[in-house]
N, C-alpha and C positions, 0 to 999 in steps of 0.2 A: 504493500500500500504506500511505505514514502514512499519508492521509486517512483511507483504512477504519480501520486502529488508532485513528486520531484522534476520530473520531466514537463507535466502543464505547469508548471511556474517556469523552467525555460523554455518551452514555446512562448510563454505568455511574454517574453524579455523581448525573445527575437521579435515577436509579430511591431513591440511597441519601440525597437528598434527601427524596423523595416518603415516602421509610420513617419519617425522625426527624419530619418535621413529622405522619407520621398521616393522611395525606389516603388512601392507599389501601393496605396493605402488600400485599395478590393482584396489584394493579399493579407496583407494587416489585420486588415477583420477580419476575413476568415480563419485565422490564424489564434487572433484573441479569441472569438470566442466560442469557435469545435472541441474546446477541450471542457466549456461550458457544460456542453450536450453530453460530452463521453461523463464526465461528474454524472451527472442528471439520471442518464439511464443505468448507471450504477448505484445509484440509492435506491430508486423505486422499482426496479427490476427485482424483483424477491430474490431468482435464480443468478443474477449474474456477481461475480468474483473478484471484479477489479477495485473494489475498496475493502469487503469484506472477504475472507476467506469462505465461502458458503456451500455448502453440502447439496445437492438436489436430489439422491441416490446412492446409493450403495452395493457391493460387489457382489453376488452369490451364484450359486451354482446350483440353489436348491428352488424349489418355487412357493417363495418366500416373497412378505411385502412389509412395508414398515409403516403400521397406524398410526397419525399422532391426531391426537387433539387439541384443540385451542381453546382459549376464556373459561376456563373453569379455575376453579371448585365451582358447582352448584350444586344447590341442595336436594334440587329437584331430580335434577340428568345424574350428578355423576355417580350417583346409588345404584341406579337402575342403568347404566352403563360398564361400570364393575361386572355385574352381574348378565349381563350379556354376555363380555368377555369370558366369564368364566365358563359360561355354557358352550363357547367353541371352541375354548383351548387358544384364545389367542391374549397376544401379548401390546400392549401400545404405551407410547408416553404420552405424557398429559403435559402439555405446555399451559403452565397456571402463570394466576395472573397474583402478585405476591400481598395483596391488599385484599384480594377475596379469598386469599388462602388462610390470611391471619383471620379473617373469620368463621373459618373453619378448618381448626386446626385439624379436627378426628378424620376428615375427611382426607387430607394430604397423607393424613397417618395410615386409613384403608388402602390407598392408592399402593403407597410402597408396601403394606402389609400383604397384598395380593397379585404382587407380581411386577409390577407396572414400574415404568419409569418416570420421573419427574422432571419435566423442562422448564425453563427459564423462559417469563412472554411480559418480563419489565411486571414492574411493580406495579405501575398504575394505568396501562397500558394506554400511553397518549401517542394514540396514532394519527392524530393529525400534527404532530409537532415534535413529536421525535426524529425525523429528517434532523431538524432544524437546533436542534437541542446544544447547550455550551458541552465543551468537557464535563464539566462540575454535575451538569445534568442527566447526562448518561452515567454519570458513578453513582449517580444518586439511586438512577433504576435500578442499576445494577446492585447495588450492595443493601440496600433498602427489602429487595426480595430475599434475598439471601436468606437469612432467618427463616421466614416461614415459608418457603418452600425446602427446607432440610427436615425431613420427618424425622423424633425422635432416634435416636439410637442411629441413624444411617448417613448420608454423604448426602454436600451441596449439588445440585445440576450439575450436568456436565454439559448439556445441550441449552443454546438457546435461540431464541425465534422472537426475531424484533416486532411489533404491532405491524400487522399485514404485510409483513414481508419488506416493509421501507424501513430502509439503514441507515445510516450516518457516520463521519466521515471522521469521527472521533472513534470510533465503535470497535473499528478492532483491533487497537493500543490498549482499550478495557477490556474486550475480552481475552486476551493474551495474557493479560496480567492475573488476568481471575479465572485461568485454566477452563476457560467454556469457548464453546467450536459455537458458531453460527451453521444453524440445518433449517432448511427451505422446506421447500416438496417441487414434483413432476406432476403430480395428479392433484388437484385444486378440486376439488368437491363442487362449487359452485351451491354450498348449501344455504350460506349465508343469506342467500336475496330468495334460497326456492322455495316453492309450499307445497313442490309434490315430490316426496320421497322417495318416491322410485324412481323416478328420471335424475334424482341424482343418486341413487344405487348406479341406475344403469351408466350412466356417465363415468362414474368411478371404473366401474366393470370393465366398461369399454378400454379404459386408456391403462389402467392397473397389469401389471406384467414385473418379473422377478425382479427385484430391485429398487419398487418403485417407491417410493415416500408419497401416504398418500395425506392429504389435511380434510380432515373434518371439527365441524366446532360440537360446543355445547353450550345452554343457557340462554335466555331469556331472549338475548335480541334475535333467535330463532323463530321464524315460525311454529305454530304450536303444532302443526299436522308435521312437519319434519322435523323435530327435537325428539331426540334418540330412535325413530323410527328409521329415520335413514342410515344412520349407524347398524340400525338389527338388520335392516333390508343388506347394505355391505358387507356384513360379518357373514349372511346365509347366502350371498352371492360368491364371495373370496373362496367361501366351502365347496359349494360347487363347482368351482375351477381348479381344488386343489390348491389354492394358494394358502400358506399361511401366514398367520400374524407374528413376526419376529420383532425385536429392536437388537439392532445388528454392535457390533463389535468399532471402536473408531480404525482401525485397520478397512475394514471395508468401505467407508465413506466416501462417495467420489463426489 
């Protein structure tokens, strides 16, 4: 990540050299400000790598898929989510949010009690301004979660997943520091805005293959017909393809 900072700050020298001396100003611009757009599409691009180090997948040989979910703890979904899981043998991390987790600590404490992994999704999940966040304000997400996403007796995350996938360009000097991997997904659910549960099973279905990191949410800003039904419809979809629900090894992460 300096390197790439490194080099748009000498493009940006040259273009405002190339300006004062007069050799091309049409050059100049384009010069100053393409390294604008390559920033741009590398914060809000969930998948892409060039500010953050970001995961979209992982390696295997088995046909295996990796579940996570987003915005939880609820009180409502993540009881009866657990318990789906457990009825098909599979495994996912739960990307919480660390302010609704300290409201329910018994809840973070089931999650690791029953198999599952716990991810890192900021403290107060401000996804329209964490792009934009100071240093101070990402360490703040960051170590503010901390605490109550470590269930009793076990270890802090080791994965985390910034509000909807938009990064920031302080972000992975903190996560480096604080031993956590930035992990995306390839399969986007599309559950967030759906109300019919099977079209996003079928969705998932469709693009889900060995490797895949899929996202689904939980909780309230869900539609009520698709809050955890589309989770039971993908867990009895993935079965019938044979796929299982793993959380892979950081060796495999590509």
């Amino acid at each position: 990540m300096r390197f790439s900072l490194l080099c748009i700050v000498i493009i940006k020298i040259a273009a405002l050299i190339l300006g004062l001396i007069g050799v091309s100003m049409g050059w100049a611009l384009v010069l100053f400000f393409v390294p604008d757009l390559w920033v741009l599409y590398h914060l809000f691009m969930p998948g892409a790598s060039g500010l953050v180090r970001t995961f979209t997948r992982f390696q295997t040989d088995r046909p295996e898929v990796w579940l996570t979910i987003d915005d939880g703890p609820d009180e409502h979904d993540t009881p009866r989510i657990l318990d789906l899981l457990d009825q098909h043998g599979a495994r996912a991390t739960f990307f919480l949010v660390g302010e609704r987790a300290a409201r329910h600590p018994a809840l973070v404490a089931e999650i690791a009690r029953r198999g599952h992994e716990i991810g890192h999704h900021t403290h107060t999940h401000p996804a329209g301004t964490f792009w934009c966040s100071t240093p101070a304000q990402v360490k703040r997400q960051l170590d503010a979660a901390t605490g109550p996403l470590t269930p009793p007796g076990g270890v802090p995350p080791r994965c985390f997943r910034p509000p909807v996938g938009i990064k920031n360009i302080w972000l992975q000097c903190a996560l480096v520091a604080r031993g956590l991997i930035c992990v995306s997904w390839n399969v986007r659910s599309g559950d967030s805005f759906a109300r019919d549960p099977q079209k996003v099973a079928e969705h998932v279905l469709r693009l889900a293959k060995p490797g895949s990191i899929l996202l689904l949410h939980e909780g309230a800003p869900l539609h009520d017909a698709v809050r955890v039904t589309a989770i039971a419809q993908v867990l009895a979809g993935l079965d019938a393809r044979g796929l299982r629900c793993v959380i892979p090894a950081d060796a495999q992460l590509r």
